[in-house]
C-alpha positions as CSV (number, residue, x, y, z in Angstrom):
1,X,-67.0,8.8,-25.8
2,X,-64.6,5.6,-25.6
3,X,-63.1,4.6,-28.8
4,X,-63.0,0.6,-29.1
5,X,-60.6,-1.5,-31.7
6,X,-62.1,-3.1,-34.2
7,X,-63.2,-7.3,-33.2
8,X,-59.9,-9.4,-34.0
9,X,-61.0,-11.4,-37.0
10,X,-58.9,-14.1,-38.2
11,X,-60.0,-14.1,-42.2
12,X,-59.0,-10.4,-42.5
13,X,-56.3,-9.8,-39.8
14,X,-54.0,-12.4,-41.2
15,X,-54.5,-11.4,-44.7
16,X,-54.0,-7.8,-43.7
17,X,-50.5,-9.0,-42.2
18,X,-49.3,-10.8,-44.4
19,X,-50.5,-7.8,-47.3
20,X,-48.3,-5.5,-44.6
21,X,-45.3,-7.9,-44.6
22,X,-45.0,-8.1,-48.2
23,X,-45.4,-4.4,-49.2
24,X,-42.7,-4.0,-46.3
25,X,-40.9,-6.8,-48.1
26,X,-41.1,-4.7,-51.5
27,X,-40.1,-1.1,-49.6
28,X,-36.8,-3.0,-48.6
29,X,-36.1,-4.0,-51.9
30,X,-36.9,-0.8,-54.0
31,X,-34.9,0.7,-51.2
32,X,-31.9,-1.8,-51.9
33,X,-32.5,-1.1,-55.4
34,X,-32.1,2.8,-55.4
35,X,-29.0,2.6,-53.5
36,X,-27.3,0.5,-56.4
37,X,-27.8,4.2,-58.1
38,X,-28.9,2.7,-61.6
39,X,-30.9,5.5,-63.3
40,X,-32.6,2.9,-65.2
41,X,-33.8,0.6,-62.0
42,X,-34.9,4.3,-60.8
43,X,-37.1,5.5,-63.7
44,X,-38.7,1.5,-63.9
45,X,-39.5,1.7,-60.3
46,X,-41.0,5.5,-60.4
47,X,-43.0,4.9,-63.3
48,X,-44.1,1.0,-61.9
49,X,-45.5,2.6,-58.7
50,X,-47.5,5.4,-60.2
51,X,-49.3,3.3,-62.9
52,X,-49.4,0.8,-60.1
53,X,-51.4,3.8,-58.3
54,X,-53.4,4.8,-61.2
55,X,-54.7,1.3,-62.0
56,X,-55.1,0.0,-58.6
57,X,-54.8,2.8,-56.2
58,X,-58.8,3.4,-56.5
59,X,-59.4,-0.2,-55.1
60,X,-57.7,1.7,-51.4
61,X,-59.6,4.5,-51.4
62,X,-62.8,3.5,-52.0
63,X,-62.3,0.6,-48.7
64,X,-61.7,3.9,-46.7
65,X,-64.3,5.3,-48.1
66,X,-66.9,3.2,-46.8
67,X,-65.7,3.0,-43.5
């Protein structure tokens, strides 16, 4: 059995790139951010991401989900 991409579809493809870009955008950043070693930027970021997770992390999930 041959495995086959996916059809290049321009409504999703460049959303999904540009969605890629900026959360590599943000990884930079929160990267930059740890390395000024401010507890306080630390903790804000930590806690951010995982009630980012718990409040939107579902939405990710269930897309692979029906895949």
């Amino acid at each position: 059995m041959r495995l086959r991409a996916a059809p290049f579809v321009p409504a999703h493809d460049v959303m999904r790139g540009a969605m890629h870009g900026a959360q590599t955008l943000l990884g930079f950043a929160f990267m930059l951010a740890v390395m000024t070693f401010q507890a306080s930027y630390i903790i804000t970021m930590v806690l951010g991401l995982g009630i980012g997770e718990m409040l939107f992390g579902r939405y990710g999930a269930g897309a692979a989900m029906m895949h």
